[in-house]
C-alpha positions as CSV (number, residue, x, y, z in Angstrom):
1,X,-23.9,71.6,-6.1
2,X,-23.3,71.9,-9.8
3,X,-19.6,73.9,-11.0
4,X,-20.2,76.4,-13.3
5,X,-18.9,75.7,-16.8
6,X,-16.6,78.2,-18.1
7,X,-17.7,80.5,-20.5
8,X,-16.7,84.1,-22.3
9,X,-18.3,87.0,-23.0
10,X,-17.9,89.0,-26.2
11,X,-18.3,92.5,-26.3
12,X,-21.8,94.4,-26.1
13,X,-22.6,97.9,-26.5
14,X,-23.8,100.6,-24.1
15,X,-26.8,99.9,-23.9
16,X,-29.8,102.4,-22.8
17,X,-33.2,101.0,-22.9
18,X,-36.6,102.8,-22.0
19,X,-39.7,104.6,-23.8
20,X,-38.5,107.9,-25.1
21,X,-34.7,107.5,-24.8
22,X,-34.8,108.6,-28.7
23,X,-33.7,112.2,-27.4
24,X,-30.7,110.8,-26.4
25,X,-29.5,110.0,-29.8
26,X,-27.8,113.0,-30.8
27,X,-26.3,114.1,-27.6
28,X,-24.2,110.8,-28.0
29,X,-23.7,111.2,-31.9
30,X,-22.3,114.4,-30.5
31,X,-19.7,113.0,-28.4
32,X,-18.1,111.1,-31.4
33,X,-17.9,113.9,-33.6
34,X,-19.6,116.9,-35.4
35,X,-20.4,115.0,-39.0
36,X,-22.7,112.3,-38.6
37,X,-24.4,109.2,-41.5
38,X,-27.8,108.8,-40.6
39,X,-29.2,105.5,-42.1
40,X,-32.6,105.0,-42.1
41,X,-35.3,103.1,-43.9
42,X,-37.8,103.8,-46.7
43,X,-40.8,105.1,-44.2
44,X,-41.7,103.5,-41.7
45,X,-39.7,105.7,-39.4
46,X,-39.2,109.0,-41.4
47,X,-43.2,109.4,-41.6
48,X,-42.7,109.8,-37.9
49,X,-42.7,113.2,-36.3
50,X,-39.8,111.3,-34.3
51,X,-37.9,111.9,-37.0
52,X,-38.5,115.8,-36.8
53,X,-37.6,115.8,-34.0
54,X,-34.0,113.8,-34.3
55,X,-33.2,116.1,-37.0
56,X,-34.0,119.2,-34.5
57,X,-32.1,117.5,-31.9
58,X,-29.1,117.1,-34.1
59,X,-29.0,120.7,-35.4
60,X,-29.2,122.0,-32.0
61,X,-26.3,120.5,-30.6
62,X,-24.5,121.2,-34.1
63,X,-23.8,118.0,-35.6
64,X,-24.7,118.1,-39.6
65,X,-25.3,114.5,-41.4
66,X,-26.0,113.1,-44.5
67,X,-28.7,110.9,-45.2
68,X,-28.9,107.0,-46.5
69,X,-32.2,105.3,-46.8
70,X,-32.3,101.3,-47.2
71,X,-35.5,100.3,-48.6
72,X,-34.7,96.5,-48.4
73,X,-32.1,93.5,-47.6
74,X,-28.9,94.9,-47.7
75,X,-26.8,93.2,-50.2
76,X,-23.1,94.0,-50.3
77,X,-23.0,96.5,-53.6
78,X,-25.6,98.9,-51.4
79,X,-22.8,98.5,-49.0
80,X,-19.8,99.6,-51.4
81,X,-21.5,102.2,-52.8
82,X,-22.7,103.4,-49.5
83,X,-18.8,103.2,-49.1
84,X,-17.9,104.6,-52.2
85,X,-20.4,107.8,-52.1
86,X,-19.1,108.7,-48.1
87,X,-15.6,107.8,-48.1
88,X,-14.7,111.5,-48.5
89,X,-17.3,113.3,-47.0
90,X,-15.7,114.0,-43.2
91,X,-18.2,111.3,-41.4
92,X,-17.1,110.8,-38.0
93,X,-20.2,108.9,-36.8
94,X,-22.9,106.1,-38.0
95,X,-26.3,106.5,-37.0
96,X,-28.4,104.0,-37.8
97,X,-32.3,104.4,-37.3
98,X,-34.5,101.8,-38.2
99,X,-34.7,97.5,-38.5
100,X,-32.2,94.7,-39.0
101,X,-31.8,95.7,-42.7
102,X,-31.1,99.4,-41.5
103,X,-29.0,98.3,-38.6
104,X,-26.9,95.6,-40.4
105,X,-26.6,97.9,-43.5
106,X,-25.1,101.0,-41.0
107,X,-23.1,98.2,-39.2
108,X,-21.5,97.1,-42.4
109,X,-20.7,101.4,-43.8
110,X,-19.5,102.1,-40.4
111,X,-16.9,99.6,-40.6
112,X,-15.5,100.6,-43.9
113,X,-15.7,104.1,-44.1
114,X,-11.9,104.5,-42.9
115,X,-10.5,102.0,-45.1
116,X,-12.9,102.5,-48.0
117,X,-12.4,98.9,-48.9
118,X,-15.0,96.4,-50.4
119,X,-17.3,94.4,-48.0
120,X,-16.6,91.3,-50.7
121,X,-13.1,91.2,-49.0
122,X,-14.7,90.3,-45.8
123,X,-18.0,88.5,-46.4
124,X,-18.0,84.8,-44.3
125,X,-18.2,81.8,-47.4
126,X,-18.2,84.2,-50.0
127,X,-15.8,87.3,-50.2
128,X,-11.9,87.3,-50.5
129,X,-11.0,85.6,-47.1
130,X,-9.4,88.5,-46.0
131,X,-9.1,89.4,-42.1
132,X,-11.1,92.4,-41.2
133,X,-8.9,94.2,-38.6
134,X,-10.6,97.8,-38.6
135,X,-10.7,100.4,-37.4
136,X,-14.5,101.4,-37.6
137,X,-15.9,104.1,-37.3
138,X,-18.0,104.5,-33.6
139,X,-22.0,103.4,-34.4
140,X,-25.2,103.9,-32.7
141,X,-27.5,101.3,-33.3
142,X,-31.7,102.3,-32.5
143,X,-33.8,99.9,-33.8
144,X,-37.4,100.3,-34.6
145,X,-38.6,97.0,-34.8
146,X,-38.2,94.1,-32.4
147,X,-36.9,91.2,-34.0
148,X,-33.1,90.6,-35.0
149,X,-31.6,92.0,-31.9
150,X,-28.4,93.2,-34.3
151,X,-28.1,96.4,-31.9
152,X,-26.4,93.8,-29.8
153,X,-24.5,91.7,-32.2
154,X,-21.3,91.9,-34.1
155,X,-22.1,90.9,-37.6
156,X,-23.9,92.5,-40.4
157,X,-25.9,90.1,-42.3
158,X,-25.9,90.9,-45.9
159,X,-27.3,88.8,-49.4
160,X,-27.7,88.1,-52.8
161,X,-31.1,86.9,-54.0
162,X,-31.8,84.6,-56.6
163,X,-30.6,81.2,-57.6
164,X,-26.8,81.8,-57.2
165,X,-27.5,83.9,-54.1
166,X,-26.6,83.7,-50.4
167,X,-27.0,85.4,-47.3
168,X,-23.7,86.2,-45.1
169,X,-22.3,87.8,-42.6
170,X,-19.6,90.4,-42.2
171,X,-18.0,90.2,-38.7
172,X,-15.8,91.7,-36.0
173,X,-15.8,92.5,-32.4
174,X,-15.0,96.5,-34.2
175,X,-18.5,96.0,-35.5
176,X,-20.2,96.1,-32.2
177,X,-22.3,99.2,-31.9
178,X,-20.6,101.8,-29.4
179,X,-24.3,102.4,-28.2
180,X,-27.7,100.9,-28.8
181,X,-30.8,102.9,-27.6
182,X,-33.6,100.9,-27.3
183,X,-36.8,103.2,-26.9
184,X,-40.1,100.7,-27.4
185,X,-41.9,104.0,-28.3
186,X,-40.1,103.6,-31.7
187,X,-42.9,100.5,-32.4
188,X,-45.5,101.8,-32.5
189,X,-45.6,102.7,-35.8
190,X,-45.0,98.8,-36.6
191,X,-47.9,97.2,-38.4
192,X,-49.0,94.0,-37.8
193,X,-47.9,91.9,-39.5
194,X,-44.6,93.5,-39.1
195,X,-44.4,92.7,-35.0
196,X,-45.5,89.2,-36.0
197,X,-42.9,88.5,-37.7
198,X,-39.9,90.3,-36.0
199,X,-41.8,88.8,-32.5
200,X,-41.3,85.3,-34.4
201,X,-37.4,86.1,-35.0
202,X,-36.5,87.4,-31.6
203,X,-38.6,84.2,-30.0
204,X,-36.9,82.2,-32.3
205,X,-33.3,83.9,-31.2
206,X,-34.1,83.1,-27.8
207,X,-35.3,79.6,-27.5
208,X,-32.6,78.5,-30.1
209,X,-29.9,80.2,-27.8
210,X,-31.5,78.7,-24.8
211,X,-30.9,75.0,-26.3
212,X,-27.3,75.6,-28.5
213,X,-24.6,73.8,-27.7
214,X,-22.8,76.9,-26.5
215,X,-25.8,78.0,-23.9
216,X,-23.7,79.3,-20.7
217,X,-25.3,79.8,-17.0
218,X,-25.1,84.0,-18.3
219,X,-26.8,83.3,-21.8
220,X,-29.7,81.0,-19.7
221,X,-30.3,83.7,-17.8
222,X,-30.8,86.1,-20.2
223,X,-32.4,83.9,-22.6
224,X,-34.9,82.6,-19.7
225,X,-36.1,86.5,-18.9
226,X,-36.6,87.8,-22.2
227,X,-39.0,84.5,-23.4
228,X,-40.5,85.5,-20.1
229,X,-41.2,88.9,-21.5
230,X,-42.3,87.8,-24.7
231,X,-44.6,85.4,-23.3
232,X,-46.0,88.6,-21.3
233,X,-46.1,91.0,-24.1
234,X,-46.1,89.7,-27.2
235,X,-49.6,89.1,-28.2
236,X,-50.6,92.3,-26.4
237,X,-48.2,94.1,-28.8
238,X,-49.7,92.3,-31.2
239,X,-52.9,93.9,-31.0
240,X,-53.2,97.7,-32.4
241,X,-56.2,97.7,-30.1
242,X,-54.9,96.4,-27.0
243,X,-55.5,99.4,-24.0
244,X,-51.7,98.1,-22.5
245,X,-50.0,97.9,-26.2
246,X,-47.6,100.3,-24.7
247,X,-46.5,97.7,-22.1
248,X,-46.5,95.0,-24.8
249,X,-44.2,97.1,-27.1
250,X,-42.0,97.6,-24.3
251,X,-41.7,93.8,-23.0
252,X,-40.5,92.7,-26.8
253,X,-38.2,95.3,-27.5
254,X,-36.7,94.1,-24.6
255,X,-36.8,90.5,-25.5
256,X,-35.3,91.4,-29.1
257,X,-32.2,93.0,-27.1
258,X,-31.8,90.3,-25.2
259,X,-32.3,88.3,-28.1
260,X,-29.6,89.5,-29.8
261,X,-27.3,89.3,-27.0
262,X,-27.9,85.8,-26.1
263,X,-27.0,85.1,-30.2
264,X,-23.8,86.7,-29.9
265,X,-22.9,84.6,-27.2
266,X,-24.3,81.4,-27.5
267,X,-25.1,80.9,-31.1
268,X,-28.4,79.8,-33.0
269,X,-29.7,76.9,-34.4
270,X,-31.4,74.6,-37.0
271,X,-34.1,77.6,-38.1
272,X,-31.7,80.1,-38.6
273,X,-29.1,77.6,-40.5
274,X,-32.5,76.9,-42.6
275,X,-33.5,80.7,-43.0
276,X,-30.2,81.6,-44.8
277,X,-30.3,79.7,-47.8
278,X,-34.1,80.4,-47.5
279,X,-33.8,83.7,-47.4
280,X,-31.1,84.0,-50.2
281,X,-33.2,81.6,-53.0
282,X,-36.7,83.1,-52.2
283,X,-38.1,86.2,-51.5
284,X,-39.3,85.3,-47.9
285,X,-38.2,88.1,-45.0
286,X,-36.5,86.5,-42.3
287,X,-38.6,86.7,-39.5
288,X,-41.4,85.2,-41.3
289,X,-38.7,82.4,-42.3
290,X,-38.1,81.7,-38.5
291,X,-42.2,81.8,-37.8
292,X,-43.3,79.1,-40.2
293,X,-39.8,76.6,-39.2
294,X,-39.9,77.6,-35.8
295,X,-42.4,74.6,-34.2
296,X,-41.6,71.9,-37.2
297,X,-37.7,72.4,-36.0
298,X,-38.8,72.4,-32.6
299,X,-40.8,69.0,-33.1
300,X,-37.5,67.6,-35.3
301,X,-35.2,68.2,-32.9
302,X,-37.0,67.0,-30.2
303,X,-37.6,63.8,-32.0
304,X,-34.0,63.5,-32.7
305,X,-32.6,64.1,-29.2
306,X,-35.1,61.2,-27.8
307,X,-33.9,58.6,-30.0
308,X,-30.3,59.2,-30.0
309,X,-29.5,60.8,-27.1
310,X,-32.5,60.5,-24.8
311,X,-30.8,62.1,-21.4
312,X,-29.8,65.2,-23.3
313,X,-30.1,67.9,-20.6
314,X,-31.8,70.0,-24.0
315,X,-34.9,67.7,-23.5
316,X,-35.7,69.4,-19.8
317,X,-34.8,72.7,-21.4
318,X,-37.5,72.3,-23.8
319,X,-40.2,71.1,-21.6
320,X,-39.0,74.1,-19.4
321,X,-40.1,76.6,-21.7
322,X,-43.5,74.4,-22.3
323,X,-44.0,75.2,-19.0
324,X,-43.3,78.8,-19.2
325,X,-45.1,79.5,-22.1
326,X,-48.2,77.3,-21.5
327,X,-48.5,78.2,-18.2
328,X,-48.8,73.8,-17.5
329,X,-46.9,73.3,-14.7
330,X,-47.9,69.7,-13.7
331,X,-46.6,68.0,-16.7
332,X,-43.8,65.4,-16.9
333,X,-40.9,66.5,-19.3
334,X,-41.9,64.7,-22.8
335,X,-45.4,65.6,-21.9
336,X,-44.3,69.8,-21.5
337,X,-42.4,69.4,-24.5
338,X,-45.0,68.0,-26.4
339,X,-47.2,70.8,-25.6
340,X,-44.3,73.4,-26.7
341,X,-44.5,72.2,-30.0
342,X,-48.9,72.1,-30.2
343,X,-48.3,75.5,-29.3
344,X,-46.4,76.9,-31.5
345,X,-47.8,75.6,-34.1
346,X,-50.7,76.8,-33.0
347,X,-49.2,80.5,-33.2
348,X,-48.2,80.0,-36.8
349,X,-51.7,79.2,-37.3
350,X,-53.0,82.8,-35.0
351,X,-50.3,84.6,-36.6
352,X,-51.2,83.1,-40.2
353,X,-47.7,82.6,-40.9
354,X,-47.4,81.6,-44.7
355,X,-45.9,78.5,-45.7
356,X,-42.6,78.1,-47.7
357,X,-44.4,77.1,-51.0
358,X,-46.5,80.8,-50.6
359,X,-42.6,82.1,-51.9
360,X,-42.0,80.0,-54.9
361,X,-40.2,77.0,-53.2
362,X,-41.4,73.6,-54.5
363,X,-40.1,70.0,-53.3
364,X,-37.6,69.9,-55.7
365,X,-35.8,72.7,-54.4
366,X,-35.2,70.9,-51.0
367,X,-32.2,69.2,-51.5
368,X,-30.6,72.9,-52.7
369,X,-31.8,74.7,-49.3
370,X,-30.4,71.2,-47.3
371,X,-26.9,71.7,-48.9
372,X,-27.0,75.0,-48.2
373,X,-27.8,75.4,-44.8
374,X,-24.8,74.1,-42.8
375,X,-23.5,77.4,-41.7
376,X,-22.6,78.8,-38.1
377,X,-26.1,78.7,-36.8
378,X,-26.5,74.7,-37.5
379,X,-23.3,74.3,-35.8
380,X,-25.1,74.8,-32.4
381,X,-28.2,73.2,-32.9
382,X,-28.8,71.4,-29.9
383,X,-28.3,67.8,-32.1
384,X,-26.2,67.5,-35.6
385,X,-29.4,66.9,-38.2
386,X,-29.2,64.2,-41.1
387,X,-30.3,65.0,-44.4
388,X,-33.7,63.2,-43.9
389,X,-34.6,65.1,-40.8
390,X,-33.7,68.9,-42.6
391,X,-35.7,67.9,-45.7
392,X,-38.9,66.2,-43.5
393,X,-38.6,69.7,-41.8
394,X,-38.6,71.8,-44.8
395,X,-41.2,69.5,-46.5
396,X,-43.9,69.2,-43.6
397,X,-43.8,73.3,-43.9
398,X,-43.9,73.7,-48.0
C-alpha cells in the first residue's frame, strides 16, 4: 500500500456544466447585483441567437449591463482602459462570454474595478511588484471554446506583442470566477480550425499536468478522465459533419474544465514555458503554439528522463497515456511511450498544425525564445531542460 502524498487544493468556482445551462447566466448575474459588464468577443458568440436570448434573459429579471467586446489577446492597456471607462458606472458584476482572451480579459476588469488601479502594478515579471490583495468584484466565467480551461483558473494571462513583448499573468485566489457555466452547446459555432487548436491546448493542459512535478493523487485523477474524454470526443468534435458532434462538443468542453483545473493545481510544463515567449515575439495563437510543440516536447522530455533519471515514475506515466490514447495495451513502457510520441505527431500532421517558421521565427531567434521561456510552467516540467534540449525542440518544429 502506497501513503498518499500530501497535497492542497486552491480554490475553484461553482461550477455548472451541461448543454443549455446558458439560461442560467443571468439568474446568477442577478444574485450579485442589478448592474452587470458583459464582456464578450468580436463575433463569434454575438452572431448567435444565444446571445438574444442572454440579453432577454437579463432584462427580464432586471439586471441592465454594459457592453465590452475583445477582439484579440488582451494586453494590459485594454485592461486599464476597460478599468478606466467602468470605474464609475455602478458595475456590481463581470460577465464574461466568450474564449480565453474574453475570459482572462473579464478576469483581469473584474478585479480592478473597485480599486480602479493599473494591472501594471500586478503583472508577474513585468509590473510594479505590488501585492494584489483585492477585493474583486464577483465574475462569471462561460466560455465558448474549449481550450484554456481559465473558467477554472486564477490568473489572467495578458501580453505585449513584438520584439520587447511578453506574455504574463495577473494572479489571486480573488480572481477565481465565483461561477463558471460550462454549456458545450456554446461550440458549436466553433470552426474548425478553431476546436483544433483549443482541443490541442486543453490536451496539452492535461497531459503536462498529468507529468508536473506537482501532479497529486486529486490532479491524476482529474487529469486521467478528462484525456479520457478527449480521446472519446475530440476528433468527433472535430468534424462539422460528424452525426454525434453534439456528444464530441460535450466530451471536450469537459476536458478543457478539467483542464484548467488540473493547471491550477498542479502546474504546466515545457510547452507552455515555450508558448509564452512564443506567443509574445510572434503572432502565433496559443493553442496552435501548444499543437505544433506538443509531441517534439513530449519526445524531449522523454529522452531526457531515460538518460538521467531512467526510473522516473514520469516514464510509466507517459506510456500510460500511450496506452490510453492508442488504445495498445500489450506494450512494455518505452515501447507505449514511443508510440505516444508517433501519435501525436501524427495529429499535428491530421490537424495541419503549422510550424513555428509559418509565423516569422527563423533559427536565429532561438536563443531569444530559450532565454525567455523559464517562467512558472518550466518549473514543473517533469525534468529541468538544458539549453541544448529547449533549442533542438524549438528547432526540429521551425
Amino acid at each position: 500500500m502506497r501513503a498518499i502524498p500530501t497535497f492542497s487544493v486552491a480554490r475553484l468556482p461553482d461550477i455548472r456544466f451541461g448543454a443549455g445551462r446558458l439560461k442560467e447566466t443571468a439568474e446568477v448575474a442577478a444574485q450579485y447585483g442589478s448592474k452587470a459588464l458583459l464582456v464578450t468577443g468580436g463575433r463569434s458568440f454575438v452572431s448567435t441567437p444565444h446571445w438574444q436570448q442572454l440579453q432577454d434573459a437579463l432584462k427580464a429579471k432586471g439586471v441592465a449591463w454594459e457592453w465590452l467586446q475583445v477582439t484579440q489577446e488582451p494586453s494590459p492597456h485594454l485592461v486599464d482602459e476597460a478599468v478606466a471607462k467602468y470605474l464609475k458606472a455602478g458595475i456590481q458584476v463581470v460577465v464574461g462570454v466568450g474564449g480565453g482572451s474574453v475570459l482572462d480579459a473579464a478576469k483581469a476588469i473584474a478585479g480592478l474595478l473597485i480599486s480602479g488601479h493599473s494591472v501594471m502594478n500586478y503583472l508577474e515579471g513585468v509590473g510594479h511588484g505590488m501585492v494584489y490583495e483585492g477585493p474583486a468584484l464577483p465574475f462569471i466565467a462561460v466560455p465558448t471554446t474549449a481550450g484554456t480551461g481559465s473558467e477554472a483558473t486564477k490568473n489572467a494571462v495578458l501580453s505585449l506583442q513584438g520584439d520587447t513583448g511578453f506574455k504574463k499573468s495577473f494572479r489571486h485566489d480573488a480572481l477565481v470566477a465565483r461561477v463558471a457555466i460550462v454549456d458545450p452547446d456554446l461550440l458549436a459555432s466553433c470552426p474548425q480550425e478553431l476546436i483544433a487548436a483549443n482541443g490541442m491546448d486543453a490536451f496539452t493542459q492535461l497531459l503536462e499536468s498529468y507529468v508536473s512535478l506537482n501532479a497529486s493523487p486529486f490532479t491524476d485523477a482529474l487529469a486521467w478522465s478528462g484525456l479520457e474524454a478527449f480521446r472519446d470526443g475530440f476528433w468527433t468534435a472535430w468534424d462539422p459533419a460528424h452525426p454525434h458532434r453534439s456528444e464530441g462538443l460535450s466530451s471536450i468542453a469537459y476536458a478543457s474544465l478539467l483542464s484548467g483545473i488540473t493547471l491550477a493545481q498542479a502546474g504546466l510544463g515545457s510547452v507552455h514555458g515555450l508558448a509564452a515567449p512564443l506567443g509574445a515575439y510572434f503572432p502565433i495563437p496559443h493553442g496552435v503554439a501548444c499543437g505544433t510543440l506538443v509531441a517534439e516536447a513530449t519526445a524531449v522530455n522523454i529522452h531526457a528522463l531515460r538518460a538521467r533519471d531512467p526510473h522516473a515514475r514520469t516514464l510509466r506515466k507517459y506510456a500510460q497515456v500511450g496506452r490510453l490514447l492508442s488504445g495498445v495495451q500489450g506494450n512494455d513502457d518505452n515501447a507505449a511511450a514511443d508510440m505516444l510520441v508517433r501519435l501525436l505527431h501524427s495529429w499535428a500532421e491530421r490537424l495541419k498544425l503549422p510550424r513555428l517558421g509559418a509565423f516569422g521565427m527563423s533559427e536565429e531567434q532561438v536563443d531569444k525564445v530559450v532565454e525567455n521561456c523559464r517562467g512558472g510552467s518550466m518549473r514543473t516540467n517533469p525534468i529541468l531542460l538544458n539549453y541544448e534540449e529547449l533549442a533542438q525542440l524549438l528547432l526540429a518544429r521551425l
